[in-house]
C-alpha distance (Angstrom), angle and dihedral (degrees) to the residues before:
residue distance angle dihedral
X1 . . .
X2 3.83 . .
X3 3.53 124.0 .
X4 4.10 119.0 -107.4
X5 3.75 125.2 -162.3
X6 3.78 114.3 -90.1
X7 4.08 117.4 -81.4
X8 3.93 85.4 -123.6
X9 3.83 127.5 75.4
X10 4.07 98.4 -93.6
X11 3.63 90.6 -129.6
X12 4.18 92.6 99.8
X13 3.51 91.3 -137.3
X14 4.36 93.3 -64.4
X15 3.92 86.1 156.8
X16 3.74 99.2 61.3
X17 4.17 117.6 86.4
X18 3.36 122.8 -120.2
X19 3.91 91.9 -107.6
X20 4.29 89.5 49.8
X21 3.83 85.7 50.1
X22 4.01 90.5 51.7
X23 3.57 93.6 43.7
X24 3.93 86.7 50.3
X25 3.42 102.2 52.6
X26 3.78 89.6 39.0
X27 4.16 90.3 57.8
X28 4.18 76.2 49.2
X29 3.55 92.0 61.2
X30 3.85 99.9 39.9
X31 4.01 90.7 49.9
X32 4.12 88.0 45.6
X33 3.85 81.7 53.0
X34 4.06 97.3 67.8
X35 3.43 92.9 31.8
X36 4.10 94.3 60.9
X37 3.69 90.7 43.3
X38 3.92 92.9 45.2
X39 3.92 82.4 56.2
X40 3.78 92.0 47.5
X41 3.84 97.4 49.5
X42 3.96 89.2 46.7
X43 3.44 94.2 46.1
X44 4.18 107.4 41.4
X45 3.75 83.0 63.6
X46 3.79 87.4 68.4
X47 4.01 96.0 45.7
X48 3.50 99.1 36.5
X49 4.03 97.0 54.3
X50 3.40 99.8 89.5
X51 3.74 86.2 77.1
X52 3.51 106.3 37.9
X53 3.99 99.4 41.4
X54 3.99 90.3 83.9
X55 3.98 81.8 59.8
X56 3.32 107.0 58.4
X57 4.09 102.1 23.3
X58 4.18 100.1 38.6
X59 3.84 93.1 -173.2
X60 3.93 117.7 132.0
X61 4.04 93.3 -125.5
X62 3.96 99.4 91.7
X63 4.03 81.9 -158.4
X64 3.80 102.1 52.2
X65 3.86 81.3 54.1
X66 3.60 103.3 46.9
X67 4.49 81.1 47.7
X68 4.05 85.4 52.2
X69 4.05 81.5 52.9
X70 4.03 101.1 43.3
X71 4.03 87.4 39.6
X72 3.77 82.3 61.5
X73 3.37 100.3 48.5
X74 3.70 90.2 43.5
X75 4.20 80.7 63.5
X76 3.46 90.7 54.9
X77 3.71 94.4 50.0
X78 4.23 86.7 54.0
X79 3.26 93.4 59.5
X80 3.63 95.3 70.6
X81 3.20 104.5 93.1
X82 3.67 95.9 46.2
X83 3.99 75.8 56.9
X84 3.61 103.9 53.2
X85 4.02 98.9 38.2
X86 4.35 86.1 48.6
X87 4.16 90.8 42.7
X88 3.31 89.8 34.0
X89 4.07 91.2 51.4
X90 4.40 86.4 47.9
X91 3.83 94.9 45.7
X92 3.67 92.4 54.2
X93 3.70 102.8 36.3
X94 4.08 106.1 33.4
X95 3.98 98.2 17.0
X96 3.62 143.2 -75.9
X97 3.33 95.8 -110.9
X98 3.83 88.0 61.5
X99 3.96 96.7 46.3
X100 4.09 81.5 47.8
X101 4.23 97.7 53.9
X102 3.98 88.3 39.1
X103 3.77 98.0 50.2
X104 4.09 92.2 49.8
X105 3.59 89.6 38.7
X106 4.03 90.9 58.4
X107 3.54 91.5 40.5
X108 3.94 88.2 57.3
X109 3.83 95.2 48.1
X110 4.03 85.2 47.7
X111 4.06 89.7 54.0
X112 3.46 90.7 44.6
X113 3.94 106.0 50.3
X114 4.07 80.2 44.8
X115 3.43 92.3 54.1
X116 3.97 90.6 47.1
X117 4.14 103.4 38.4
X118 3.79 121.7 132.0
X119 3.72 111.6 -119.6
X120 3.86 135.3 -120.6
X121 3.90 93.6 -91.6
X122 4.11 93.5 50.1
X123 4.03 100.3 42.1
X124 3.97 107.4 6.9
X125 3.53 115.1 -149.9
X126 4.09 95.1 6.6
X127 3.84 85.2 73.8
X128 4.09 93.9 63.2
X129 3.24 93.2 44.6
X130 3.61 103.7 44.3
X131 3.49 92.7 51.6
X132 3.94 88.7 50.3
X133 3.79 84.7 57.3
X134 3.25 96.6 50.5
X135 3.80 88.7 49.4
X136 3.40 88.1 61.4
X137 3.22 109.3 52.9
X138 4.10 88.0 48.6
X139 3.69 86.9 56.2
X140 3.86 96.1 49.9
X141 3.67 87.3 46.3
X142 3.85 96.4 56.1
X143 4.18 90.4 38.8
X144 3.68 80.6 68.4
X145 3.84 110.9 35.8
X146 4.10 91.6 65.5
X147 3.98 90.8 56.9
X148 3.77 101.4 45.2
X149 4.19 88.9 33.6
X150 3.63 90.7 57.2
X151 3.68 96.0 35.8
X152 4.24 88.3 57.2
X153 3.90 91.0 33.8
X154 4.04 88.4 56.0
X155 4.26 97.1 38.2
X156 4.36 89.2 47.5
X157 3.71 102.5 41.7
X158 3.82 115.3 107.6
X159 3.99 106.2 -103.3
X160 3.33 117.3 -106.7
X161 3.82 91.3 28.0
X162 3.99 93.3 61.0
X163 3.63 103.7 123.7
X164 3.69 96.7 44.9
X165 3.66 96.9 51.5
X166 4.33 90.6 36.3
X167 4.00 83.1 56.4
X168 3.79 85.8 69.4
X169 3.55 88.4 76.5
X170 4.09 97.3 67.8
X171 4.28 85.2 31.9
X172 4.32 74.4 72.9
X173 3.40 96.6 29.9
X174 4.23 89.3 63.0
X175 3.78 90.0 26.2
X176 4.12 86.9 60.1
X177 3.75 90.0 57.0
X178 3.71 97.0 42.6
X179 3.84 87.7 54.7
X180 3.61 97.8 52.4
X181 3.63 94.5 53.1
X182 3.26 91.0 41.5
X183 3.89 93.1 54.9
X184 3.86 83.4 50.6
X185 3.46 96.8 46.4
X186 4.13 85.6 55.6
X187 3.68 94.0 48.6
X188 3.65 92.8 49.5
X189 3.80 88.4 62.9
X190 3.63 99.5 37.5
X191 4.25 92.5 53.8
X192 3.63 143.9 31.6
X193 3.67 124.2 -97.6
X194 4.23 84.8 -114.1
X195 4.06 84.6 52.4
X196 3.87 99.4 48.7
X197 4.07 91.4 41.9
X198 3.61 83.6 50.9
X199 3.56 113.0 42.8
X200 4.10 102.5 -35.2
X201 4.28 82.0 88.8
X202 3.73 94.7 66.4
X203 3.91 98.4 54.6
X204 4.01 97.2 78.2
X205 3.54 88.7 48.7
X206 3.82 89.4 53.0
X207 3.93 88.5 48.3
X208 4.01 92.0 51.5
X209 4.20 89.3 52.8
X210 3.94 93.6 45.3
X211 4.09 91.3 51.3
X212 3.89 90.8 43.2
X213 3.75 92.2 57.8
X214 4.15 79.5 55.2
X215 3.97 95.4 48.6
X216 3.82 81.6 42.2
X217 3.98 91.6 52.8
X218 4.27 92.6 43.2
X219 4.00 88.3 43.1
X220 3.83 97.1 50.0
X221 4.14 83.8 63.1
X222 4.05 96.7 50.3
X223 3.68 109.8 114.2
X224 3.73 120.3 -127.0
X225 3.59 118.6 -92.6
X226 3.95 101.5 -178.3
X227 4.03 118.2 82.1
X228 3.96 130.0 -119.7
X229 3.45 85.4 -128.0
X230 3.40 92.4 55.5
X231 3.65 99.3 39.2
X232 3.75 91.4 49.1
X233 3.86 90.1 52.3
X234 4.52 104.7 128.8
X235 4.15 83.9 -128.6
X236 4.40 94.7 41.2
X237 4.16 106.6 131.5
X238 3.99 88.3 -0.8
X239 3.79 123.6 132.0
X240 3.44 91.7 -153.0
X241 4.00 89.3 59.6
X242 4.35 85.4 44.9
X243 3.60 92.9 51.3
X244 4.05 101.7 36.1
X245 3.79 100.4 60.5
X246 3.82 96.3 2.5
X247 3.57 113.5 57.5
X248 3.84 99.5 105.4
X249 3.73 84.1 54.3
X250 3.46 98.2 52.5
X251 3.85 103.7 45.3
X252 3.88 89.6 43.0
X253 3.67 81.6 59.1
X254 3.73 95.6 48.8
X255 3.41 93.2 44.4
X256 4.21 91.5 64.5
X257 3.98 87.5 34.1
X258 3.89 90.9 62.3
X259 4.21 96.0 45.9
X260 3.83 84.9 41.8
X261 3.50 104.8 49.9
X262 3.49 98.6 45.8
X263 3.85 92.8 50.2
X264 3.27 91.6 50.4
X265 4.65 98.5 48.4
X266 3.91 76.4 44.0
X267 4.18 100.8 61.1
X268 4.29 88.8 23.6
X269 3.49 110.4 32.6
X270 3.97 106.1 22.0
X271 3.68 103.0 34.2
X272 3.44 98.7 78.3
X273 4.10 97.2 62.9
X274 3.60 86.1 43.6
X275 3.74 97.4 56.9
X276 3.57 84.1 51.2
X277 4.06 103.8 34.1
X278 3.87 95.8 39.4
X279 3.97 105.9 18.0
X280 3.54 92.9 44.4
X281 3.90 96.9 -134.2
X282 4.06 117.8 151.0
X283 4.14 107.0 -101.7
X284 3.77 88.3 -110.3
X285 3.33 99.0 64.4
X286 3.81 97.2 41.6
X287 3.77 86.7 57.3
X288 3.19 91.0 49.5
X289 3.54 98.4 50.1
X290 3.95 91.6 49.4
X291 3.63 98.5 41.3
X292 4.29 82.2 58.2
X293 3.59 87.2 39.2
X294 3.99 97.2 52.2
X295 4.20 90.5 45.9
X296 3.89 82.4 63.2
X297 3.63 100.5 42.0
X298 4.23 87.0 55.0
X299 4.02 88.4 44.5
X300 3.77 85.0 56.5
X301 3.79 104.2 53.4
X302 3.71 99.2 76.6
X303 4.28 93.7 50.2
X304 3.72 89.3 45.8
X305 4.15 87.7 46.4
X306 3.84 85.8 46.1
X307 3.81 89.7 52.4
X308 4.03 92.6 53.8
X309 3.55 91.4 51.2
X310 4.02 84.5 62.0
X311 4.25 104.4 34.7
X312 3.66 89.4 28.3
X313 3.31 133.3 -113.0
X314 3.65 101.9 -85.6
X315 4.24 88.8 60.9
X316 3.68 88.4 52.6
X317 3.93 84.9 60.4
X318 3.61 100.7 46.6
X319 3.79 95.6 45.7
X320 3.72 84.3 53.0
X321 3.75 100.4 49.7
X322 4.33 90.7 43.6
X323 3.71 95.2 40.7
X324 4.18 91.0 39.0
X325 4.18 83.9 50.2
X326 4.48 96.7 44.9
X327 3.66 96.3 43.9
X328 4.33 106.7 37.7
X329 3.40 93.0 85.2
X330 3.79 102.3 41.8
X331 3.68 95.1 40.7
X332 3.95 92.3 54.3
X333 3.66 92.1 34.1
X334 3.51 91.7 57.2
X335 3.60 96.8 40.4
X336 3.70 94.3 59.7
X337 4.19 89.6 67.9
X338 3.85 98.4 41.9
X339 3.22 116.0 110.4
X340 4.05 98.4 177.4
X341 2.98 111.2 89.3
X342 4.60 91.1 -154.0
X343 3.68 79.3 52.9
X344 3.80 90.6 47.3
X345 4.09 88.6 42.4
X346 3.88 92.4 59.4
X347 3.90 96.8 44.4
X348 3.79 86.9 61.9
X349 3.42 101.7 41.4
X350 3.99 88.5 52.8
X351 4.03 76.1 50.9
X352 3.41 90.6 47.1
X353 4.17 99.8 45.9
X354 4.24 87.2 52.3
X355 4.09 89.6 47.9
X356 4.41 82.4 53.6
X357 3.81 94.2 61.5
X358 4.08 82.0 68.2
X359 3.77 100.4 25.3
X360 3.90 103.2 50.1
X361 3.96 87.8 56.4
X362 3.66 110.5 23.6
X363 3.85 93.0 109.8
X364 3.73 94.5 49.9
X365 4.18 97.0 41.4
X366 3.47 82.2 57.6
X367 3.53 104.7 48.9
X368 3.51 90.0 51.4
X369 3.65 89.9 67.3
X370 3.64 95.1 64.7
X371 3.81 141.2 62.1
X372 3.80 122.9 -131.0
X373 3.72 100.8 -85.1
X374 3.55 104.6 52.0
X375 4.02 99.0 27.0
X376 3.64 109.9 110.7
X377 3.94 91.9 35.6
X378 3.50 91.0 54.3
X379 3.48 99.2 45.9
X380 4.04 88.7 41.7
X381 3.34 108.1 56.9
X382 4.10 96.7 35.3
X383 3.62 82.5 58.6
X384 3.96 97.3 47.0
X385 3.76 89.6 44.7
X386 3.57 99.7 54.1
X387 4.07 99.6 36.9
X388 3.55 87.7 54.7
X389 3.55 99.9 50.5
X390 3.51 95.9 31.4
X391 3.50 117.6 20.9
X392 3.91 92.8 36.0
X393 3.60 96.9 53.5
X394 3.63 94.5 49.9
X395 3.72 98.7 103.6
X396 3.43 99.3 43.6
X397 3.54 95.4 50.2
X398 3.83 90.8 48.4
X399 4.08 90.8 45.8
X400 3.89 89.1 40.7
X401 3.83 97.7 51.7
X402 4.46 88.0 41.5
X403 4.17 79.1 51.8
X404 4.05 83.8 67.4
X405 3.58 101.0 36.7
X406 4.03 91.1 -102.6
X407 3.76 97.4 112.4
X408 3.63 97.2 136.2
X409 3.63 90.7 57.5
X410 3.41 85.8 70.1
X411 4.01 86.6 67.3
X412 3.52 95.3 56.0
X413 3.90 95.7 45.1
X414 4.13 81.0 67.4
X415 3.49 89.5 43.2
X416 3.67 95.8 56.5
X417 4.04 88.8 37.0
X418 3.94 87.9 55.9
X419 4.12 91.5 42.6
X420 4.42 77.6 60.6
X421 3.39 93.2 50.2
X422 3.87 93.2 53.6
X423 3.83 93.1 47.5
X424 3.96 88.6 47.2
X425 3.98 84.2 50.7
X426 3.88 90.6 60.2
X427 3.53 80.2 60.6
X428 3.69 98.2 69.2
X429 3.66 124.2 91.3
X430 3.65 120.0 -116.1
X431 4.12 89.3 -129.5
X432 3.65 109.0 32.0
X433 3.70 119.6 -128.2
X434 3.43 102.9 -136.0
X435 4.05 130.7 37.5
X436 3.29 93.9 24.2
X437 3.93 103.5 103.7
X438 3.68 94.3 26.1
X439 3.88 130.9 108.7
């Protein structure tokens, strides 16, 4: 593959002062902020269920409640792309500083009615159903914090250093679920099983609404990146204006989204339950193997951001989608006989490092595909589209087709995904249109 000239001017940002570079990286910081603890409050709902499930869904079949649970946060995980079209719609038309404060702001209230709902045995049905609603609003929330986040990660990061400070955005992503378990992982040594299952479950939920109110502080400061020009623009935040002269863009980017969502829910999300379901190790040591693994995989966002800022973005994406499409199948082959767990470690992070050559610049590749006006909703809801169909069916495709005896078909379903992605890569221009002089 030959090397092309970086997607940013090469200048490394040598025009900005030192006080516009300071005030950049801070707005980088504050933005990262809500985006980890958007992540976090998502994400605890998942690790913490175990102990809450027997208050909202009293039945005596520990499994029909923990379904109840998951069916829940499948719910939430639907409502992205209501999320990213209606954040995506705000960012572009009233600000993305606006879509950023109101996202974080209804992921706090979310966390914080959780954290304070009745249960089954003092309001009956209410309690489901609250908790479904609050579910809800959580998952709109996050379907539009990763549009607008990249959108103002992309537009405020110093040119020709783009990609490493866009990468940010997944270093929070990852560092929002390593938190919540984490914060479960403390509680479990700090009470009882009878203590978290009774009270114990509402704590990390309490946690995610107290650090939202301080993303909510740091983001009500950012400056705004998008114009009143184009703001006030008739087809700003329209789908008619995406789809007239856009189209191309957006199914190019939905074509990448799909491959690299569901790559990524398979080596994050999934992997765990199959190093215990099909490898055979004990559940502690799978955790602990993927909670090591995921520290890495954040560590390696920014060099792999870094490294499209010098080969260009549009390398970055084919490496991923060849390398994602030769290895799959020996990777998860292999993992399914390895029985230690260093061995097992080092298999995923290889995973891991070929998932970063889309992760660490997925917000910013896709923000270069748009103008101004129709930038964070066309990022937004190709995004939401594609990691709901994609990346959040991954583990029930994988667990459905093991059900049958087909679990290696699973492998080459990625496979073909990531063979997509590379053909959708060939798509991208060299020199972006958009993005690329702006800022």
């Amino acid at each position: 593959m030959t090397t092309t000239p970086s997607n940013d001017a090469p200048d490394s940002g040598q025009h900005y002062t030192s006080a516009e570079k300071r005030h950049r990286i801070f707005s980088i910081v504050a933005a990262s902020s809500g985006n980890l603890v958007e992540w976090f409050d998502f994400y605890v709902y998942a690790f913490s269920a175990l102990y809450f499930a027997p208050a909202f869904f009293p039945k005596s079949d520990p499994t029909a409640q923990l379904l109840n649970t998951a069916g829940v946060f499948a719910a939430g995980f639907l409502m992205r792309p209501i999320g990213g079209w209606l954040f995506g719609r705000i960012a572009d038309r009233k600000g993305r500083k606006v879509s950023m404060v109101t996202s974080v702001t209804m992921m706090c209230g979310g966390s914080l009615l959780i954290a304070c709902l009745p249960t089954y045995a003092s309001v009956g049905a209410w309690a489901p159903f609250l908790l479904l609603i609050a579910r809800l609003v959580q998952g709109l929330s996050v379907g539009g914090e990763y549009g607008t986040t990249a959108t103002y990660m992309s537009e405020v990061a110093l040119r020709g250093q783009r990609g490493f400070f866009s990468s940010f955005q997944y270093v929070t992503l990852i560092g929002g679920q390593l938190l919540a378990v984490l914060v479960v992982v403390l509680l479990q040594q700090l009470l009882s099983q009878e203590e978290l299952k009774a009270w114990g479950w509402r704590i990390p939920f309490v946690v995610g609404a107290i650090t939202a109110v301080v993303a909510l502080y740091l983001r009500r400061t950012l400056t705004e990146t998008a114009s009143a020009e184009s703001r006030t623009n008739s087809q700003a935040g329209t789908i008619s204006g995406l789809f007239t002269h856009h189209k191309a863009a957006f199914v190019t980017v939905l074509g990448f989204t799909a491959g690299g969502s569901l790559i990524f829910y398979t080596y994050t999300t999934y992997m765990q339950k199959y190093l215990v379901n099909s490898a055979g190790m004990s559940i502690k040591t799978a955790s602990g193997i993927m909670t090591a693994a995921l520290f890495v995989y954040m560590c390696l966002q920014p060099v792999f951001g870094a490294l499209s800022d010098r080969i260009g973005r549009r390398n970055n994406m084919l490496l991923f989608g060849a390398l994602g499409a030769l290895a799959t199948v020996p990777v998860m082959s292999t993992l399914h006989h390895v029985t230690n767990p260093i061995f097992a470690f080092f298999l995923i992070v290889l995973a891991l490092a070929i998932v970063s050559f889309y992760t660490s610049i997925s917000g910013i590749v896709k923000s270069e595909m748009f103008p101004p006006e129709v930038r964070a909703l066309g990022v937004g809801l190709a995004y939401a589209i594609a990691n709901a169909i994609f990346g959040g069916s991954a583990e029930y495709v994988a667990l459905a087709l093991k059900s049958v005896g087909h679990e290696s078909d699973f492998f080459w379903y990625v496979t073909v995904m990531m063979v997509i992605a590379f053909v959708t890569a060939l798509r991208l221009p060299r020199v972006p249109r958009y993005l690329h002089h702006e800022s």
